[in-house]
MARPA-5599 format. One record per residue (C-alpha): residue number from 1; x negated, y negated, z. Coordinates in pm, 1 decimal. Layout:
% residues N
+------+----------+----------+----------+
! resi !       px !       py !       pz !
+------+----------+----------+----------+
!  NUM !        X !        Y !        Z !
...
+------+----------+----------+----------+
% end
This chain:
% residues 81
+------+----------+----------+----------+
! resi !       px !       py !       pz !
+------+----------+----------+----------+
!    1 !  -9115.4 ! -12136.9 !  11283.6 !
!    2 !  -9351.4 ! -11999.5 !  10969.9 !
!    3 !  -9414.5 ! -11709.0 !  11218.1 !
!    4 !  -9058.1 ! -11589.4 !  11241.9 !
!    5 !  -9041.7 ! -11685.7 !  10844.7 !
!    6 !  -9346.9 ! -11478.7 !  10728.0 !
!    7 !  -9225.5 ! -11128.0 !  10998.9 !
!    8 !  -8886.4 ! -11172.8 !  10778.6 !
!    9 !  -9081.4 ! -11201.6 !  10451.7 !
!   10 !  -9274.4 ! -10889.8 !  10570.9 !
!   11 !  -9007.4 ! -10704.4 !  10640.6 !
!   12 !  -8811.5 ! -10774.9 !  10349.7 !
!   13 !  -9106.7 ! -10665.7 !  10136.7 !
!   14 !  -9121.7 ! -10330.6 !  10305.9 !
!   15 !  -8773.7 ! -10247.3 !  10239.2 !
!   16 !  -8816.4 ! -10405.9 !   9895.6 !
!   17 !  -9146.4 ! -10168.3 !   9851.7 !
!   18 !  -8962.8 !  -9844.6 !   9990.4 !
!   19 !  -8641.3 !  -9884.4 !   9803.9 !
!   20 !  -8789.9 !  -9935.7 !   9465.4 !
!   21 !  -9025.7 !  -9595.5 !   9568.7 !
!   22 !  -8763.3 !  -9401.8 !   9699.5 !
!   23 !  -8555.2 !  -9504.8 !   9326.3 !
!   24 !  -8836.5 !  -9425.1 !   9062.3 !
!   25 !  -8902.5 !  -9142.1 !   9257.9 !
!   26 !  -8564.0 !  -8977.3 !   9229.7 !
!   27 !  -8542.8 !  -9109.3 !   8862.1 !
!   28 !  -8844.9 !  -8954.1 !   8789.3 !
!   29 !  -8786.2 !  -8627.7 !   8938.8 !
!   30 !  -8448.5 !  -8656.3 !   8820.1 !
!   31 !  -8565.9 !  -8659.5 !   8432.4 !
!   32 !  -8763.7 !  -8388.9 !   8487.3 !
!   33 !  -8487.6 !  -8125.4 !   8629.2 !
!   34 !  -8256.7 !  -8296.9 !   8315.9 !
!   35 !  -8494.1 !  -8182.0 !   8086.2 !
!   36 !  -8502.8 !  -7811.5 !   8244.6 !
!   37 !  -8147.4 !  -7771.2 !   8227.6 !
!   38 !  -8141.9 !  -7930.2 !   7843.6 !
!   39 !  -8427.6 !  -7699.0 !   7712.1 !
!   40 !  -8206.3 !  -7394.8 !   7869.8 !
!   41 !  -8551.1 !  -7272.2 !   8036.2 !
!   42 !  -8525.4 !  -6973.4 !   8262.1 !
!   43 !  -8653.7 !  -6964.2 !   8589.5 !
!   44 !  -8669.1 !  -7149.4 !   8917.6 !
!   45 !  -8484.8 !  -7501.2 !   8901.2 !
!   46 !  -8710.7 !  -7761.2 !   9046.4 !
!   47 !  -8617.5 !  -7947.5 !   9344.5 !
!   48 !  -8563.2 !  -8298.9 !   9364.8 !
!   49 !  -8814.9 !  -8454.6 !   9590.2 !
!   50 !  -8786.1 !  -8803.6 !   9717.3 !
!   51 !  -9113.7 !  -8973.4 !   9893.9 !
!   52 !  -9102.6 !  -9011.3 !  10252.9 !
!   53 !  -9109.3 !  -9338.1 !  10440.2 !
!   54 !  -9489.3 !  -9282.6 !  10524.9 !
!   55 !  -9549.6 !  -9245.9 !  10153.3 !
!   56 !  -9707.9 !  -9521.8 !  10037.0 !
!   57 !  -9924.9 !  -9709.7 !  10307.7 !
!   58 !  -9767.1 ! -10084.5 !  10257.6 !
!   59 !  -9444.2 ! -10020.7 !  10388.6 !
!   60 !  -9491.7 !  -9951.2 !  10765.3 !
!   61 !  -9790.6 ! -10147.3 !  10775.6 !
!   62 !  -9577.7 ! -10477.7 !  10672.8 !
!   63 !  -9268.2 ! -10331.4 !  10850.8 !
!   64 !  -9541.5 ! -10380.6 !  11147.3 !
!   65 !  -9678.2 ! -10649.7 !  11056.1 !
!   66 !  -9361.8 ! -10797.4 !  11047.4 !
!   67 !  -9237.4 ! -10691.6 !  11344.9 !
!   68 !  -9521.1 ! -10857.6 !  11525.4 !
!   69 !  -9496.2 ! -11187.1 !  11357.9 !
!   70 !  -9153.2 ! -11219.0 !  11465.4 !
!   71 !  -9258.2 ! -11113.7 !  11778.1 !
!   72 !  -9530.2 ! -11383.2 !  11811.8 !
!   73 !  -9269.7 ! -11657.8 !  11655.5 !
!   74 !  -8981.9 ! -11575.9 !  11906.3 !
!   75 !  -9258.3 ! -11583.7 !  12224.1 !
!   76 !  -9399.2 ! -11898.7 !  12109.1 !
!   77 !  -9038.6 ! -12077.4 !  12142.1 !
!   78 !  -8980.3 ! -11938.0 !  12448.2 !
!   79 !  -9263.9 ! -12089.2 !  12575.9 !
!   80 !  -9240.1 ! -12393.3 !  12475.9 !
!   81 !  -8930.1 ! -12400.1 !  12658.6 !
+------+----------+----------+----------+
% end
């Protein structure tokens, strides 16, 4: 039971991890194309960029780590049975 507990915990981190990225990474980027168009600056208009899923390191490892847990939990029941 804590296995299939902790691979849900994991999981839920990574998409906790990745959405608050993927947000303060549009904000961010966001500001900084607000300001261009405010300041009336000539030129090329930057691009919003949002990070990637392989971004930052934490997410797919606990998405994985996760994955296996629950793994592990479910197998253990089933053999017990």
């Amino acid at each position: 039971m804590i296995y299939k507990i902790t691979g849900i915990v994991f999981i839920a981190m990574a998409g906790f991890i990745y959405t608050l990225e993927r947000g303060f990474s549009l904000l961010s980027t966001s500001v900084i194309q607000a300001g261009f168009f405010s300041g009336q600056m000539n030129g090329e208009v930057p691009d919003i960029e949002v990070n990637g899923f392989f971004a930052n390191l934490f997410v797919p490892v606990f998405l994985i780590l996760g994955i296996i847990f629950l793994i592990y939990g479910f197998s253990k029941i089933v053999k017990n049975k």
